[in-house]
N, CA, C and O of each residue as an XYZ file, in Angstrom:
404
protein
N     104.609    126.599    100.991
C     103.892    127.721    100.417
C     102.417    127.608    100.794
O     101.803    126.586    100.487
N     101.847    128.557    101.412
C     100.450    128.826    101.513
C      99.627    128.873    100.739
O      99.718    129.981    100.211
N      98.711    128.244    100.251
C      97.151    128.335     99.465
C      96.497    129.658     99.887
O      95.638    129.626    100.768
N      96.841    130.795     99.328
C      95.919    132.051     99.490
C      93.988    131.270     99.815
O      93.333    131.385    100.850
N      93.599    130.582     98.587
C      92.412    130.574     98.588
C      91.615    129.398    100.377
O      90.462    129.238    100.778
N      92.217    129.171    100.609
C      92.549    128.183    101.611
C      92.522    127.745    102.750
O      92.780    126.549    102.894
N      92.133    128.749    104.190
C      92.801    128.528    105.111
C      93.753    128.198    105.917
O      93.267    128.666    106.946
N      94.660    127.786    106.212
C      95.910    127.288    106.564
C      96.258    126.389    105.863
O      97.225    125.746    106.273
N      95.633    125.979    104.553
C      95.953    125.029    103.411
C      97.688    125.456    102.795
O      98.245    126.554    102.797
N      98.073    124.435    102.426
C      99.683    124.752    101.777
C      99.964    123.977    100.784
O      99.022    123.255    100.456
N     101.136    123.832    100.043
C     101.286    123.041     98.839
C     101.957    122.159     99.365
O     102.462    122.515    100.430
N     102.192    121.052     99.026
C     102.630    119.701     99.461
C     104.420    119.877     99.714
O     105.247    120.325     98.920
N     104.530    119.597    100.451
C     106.424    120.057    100.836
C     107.380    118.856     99.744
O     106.984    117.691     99.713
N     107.933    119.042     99.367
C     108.907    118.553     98.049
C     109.679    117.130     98.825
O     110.822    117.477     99.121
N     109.536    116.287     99.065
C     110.339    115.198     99.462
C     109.582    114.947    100.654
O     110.396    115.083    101.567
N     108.654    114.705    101.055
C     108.200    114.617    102.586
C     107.762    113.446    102.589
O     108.553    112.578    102.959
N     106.117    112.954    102.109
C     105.587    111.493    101.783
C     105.071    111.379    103.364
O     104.104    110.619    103.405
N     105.380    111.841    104.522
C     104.550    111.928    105.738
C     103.407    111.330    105.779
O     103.203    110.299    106.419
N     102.587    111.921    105.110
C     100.986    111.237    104.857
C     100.742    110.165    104.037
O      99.590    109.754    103.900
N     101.900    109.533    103.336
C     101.882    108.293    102.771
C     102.402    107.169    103.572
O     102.302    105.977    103.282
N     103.110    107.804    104.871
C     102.993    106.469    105.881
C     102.918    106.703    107.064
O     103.564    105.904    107.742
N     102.070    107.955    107.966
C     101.688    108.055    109.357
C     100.376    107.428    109.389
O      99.957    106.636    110.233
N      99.842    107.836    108.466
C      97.983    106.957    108.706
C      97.596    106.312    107.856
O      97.921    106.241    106.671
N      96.615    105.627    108.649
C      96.160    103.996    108.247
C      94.999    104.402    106.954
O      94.264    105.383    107.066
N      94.972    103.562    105.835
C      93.785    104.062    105.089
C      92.870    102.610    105.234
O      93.403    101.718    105.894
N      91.780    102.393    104.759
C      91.346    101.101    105.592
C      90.614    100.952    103.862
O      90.133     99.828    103.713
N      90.445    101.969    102.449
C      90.570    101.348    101.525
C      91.266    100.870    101.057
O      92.348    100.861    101.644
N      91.195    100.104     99.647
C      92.159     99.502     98.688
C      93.156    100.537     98.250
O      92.744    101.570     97.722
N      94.411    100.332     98.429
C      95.256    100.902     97.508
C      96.220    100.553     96.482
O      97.377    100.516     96.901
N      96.082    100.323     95.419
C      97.022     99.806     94.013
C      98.208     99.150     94.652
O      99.140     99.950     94.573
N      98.542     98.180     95.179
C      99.557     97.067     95.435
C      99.733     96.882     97.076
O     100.742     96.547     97.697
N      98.184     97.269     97.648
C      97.784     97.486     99.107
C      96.295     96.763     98.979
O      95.450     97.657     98.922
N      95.783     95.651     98.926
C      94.233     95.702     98.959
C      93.732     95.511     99.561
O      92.565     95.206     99.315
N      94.321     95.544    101.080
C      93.683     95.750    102.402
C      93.626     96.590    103.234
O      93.192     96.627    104.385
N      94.314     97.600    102.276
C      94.384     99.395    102.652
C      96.232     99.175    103.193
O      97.117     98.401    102.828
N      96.176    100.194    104.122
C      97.370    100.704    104.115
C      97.555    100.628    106.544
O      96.998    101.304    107.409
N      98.411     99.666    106.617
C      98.185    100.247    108.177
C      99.042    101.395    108.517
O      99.950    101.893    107.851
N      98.472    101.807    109.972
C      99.359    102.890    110.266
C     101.187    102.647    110.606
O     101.742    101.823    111.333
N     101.690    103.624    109.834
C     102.851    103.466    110.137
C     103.806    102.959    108.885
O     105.033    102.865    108.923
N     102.939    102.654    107.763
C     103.736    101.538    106.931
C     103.745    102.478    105.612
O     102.880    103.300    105.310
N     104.720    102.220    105.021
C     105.226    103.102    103.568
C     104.211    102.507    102.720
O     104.004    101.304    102.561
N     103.472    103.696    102.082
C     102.258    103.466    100.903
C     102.909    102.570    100.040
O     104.107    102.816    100.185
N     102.740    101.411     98.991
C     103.279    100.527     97.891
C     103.595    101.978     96.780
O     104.596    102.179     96.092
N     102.295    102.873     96.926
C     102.656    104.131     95.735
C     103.720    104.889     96.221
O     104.047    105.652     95.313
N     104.476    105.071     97.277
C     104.987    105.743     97.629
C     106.961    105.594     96.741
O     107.799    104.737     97.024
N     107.104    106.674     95.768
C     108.393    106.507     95.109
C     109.469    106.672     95.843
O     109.146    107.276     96.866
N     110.387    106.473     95.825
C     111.631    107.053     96.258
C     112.046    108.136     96.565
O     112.793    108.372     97.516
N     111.492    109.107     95.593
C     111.768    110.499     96.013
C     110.562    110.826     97.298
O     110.424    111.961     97.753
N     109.991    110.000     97.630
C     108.685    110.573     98.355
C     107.578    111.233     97.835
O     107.021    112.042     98.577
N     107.009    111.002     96.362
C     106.273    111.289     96.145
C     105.056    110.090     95.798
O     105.199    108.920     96.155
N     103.915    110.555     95.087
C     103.207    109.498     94.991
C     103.030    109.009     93.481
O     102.828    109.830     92.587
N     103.101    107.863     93.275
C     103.188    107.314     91.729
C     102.115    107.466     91.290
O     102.124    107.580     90.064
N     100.409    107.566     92.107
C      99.351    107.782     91.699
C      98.860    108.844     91.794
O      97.643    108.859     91.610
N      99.421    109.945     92.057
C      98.862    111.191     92.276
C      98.098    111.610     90.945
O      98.591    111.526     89.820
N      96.799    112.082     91.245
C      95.926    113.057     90.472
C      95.107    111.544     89.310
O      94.241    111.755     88.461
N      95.597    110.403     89.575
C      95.047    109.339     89.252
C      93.696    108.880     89.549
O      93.343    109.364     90.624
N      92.611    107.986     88.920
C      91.476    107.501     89.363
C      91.650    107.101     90.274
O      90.970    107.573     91.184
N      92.735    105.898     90.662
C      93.257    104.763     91.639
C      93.589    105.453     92.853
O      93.650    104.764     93.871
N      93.858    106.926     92.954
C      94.391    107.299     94.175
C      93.401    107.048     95.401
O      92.470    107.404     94.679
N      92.962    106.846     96.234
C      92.061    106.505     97.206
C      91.830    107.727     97.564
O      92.634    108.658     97.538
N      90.109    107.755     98.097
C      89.464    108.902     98.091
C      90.048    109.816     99.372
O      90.035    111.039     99.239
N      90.530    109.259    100.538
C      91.646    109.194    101.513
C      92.164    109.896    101.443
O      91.970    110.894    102.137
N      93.126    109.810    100.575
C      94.185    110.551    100.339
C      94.106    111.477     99.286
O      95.053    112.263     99.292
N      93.208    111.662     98.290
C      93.006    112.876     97.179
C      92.085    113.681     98.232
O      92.139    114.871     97.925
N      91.155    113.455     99.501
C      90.588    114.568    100.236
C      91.672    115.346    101.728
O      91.410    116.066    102.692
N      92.489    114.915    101.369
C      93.685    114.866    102.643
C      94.298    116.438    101.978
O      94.865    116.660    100.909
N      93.939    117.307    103.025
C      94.469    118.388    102.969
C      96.291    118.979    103.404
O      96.670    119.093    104.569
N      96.950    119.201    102.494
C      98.492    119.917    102.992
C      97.809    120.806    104.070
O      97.236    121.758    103.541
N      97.702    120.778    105.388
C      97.562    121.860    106.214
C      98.511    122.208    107.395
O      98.618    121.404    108.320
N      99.316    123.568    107.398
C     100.251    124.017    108.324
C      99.628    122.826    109.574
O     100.356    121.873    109.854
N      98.416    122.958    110.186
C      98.276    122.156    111.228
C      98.852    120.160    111.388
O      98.999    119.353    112.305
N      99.014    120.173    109.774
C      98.911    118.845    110.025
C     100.429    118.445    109.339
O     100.903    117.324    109.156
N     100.841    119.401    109.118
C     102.512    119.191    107.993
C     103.450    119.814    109.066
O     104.543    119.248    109.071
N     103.324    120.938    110.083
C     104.499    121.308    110.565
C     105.190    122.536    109.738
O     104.745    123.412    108.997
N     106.380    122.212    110.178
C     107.807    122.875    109.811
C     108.500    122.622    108.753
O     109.104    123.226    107.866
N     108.138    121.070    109.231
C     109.502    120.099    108.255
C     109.210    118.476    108.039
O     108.456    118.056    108.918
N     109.440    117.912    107.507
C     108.868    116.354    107.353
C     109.247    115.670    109.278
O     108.372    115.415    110.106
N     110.232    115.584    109.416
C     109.960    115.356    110.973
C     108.764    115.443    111.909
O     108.155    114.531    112.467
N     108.533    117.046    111.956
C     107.698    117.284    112.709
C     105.705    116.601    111.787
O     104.694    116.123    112.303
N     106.128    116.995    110.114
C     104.620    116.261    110.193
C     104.738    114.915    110.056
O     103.710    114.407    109.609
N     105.813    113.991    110.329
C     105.427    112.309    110.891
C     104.828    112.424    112.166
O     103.786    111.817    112.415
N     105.558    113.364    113.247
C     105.137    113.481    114.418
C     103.682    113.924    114.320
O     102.891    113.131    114.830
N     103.160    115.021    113.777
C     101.802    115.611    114.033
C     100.846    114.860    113.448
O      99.754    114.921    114.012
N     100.941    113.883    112.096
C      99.883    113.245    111.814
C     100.238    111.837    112.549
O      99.142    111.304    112.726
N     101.344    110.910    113.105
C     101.099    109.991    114.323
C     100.230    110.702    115.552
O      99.834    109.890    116.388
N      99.931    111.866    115.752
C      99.510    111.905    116.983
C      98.164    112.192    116.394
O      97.242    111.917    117.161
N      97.770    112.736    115.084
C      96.364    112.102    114.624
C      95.826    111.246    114.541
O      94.598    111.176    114.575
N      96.810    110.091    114.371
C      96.341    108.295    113.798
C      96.241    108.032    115.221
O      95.380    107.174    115.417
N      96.725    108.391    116.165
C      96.226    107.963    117.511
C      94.884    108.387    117.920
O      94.042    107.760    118.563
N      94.842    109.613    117.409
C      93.473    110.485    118.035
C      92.573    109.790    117.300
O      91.567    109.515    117.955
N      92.562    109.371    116.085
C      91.217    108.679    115.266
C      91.025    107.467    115.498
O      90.248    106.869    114.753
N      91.605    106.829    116.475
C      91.491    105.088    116.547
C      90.177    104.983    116.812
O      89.612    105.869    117.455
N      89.419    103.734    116.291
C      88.046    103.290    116.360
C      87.787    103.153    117.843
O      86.678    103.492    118.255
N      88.866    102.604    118.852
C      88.421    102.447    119.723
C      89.723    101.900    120.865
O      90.785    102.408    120.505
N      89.888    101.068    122.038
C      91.001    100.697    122.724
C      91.456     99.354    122.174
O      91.185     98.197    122.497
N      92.116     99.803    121.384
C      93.253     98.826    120.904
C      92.805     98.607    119.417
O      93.213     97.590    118.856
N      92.030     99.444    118.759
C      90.963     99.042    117.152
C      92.349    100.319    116.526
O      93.148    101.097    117.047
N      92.075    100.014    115.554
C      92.931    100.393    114.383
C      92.275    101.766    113.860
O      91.119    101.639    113.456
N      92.709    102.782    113.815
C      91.856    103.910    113.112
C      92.320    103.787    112.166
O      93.423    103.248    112.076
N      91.416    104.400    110.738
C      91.546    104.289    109.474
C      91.317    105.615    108.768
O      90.584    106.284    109.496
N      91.611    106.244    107.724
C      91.225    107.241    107.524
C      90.360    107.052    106.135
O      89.783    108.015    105.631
C-alpha cells in the first residue's frame, strides 16, 4: 500500500523482514552490539518477520529512518532482498570495507 503523503513511500509488506537482513547496520542492536553485518538475520528479527523492537527506544536510528520505498521493497520480498543487496553493495566504505547503514 502506498503512503499518499509520501513519495513512493509504502507500508511495510506483511511477512517480508528484507531490511532486517540485506544491510549492514554498524550501530548497536539489542542482542547485536557490534551492529548487524550484511546479510545476517537481525537478533530482533521474529519469526513471522517482523521486528520485536519496532516503534521502541532500542530500535536503531538505522532502521526507524529506513524508508518502505517501492524503489527499495520491489514487488515481493524476493525481489526487495535482491534490491536492497544491490544497495549494501553500492554503500560499501570502500574495496573490500564493509558498508554500514
Amino acid at each position: 500500500m502506498i503512503d499518499p503523503c509520501t513519495p513512493g513511500a509504502m507500508t511495510c509488506r506483511v511477512g517480508c523482514g528484507a531490511c532486517c537482513i540485506a544491510p549492514s547496520i554498524s550501530s548497536p542492536v539489542p542482542g547485536m552490539p557490534q551492529g548487524k553485518p550484511a546479510g545476517a538475520r537481525c537478533a530482533q528479527l521474529l519469526p513471522d518477520r517482523t521486528c520485536a523492537i519496532y516503534g521502541s527506544p532500542e530500535r536503531p536510528s538505522a532502521c526507524a529512518s529506513f524508508p518502505a520505498m517501492a524503489e527499495h521493497c520491489g514487488k515481493n520480498r524476493g525481489e526487495a532482498l535482491r534490491l536492497l543487496e544491490a544497495l549494501e553493495q553500492l554503500t560499501r566504505t570502500g574495496p573490500g570495507g564493509e558498508g554500514r547503514l
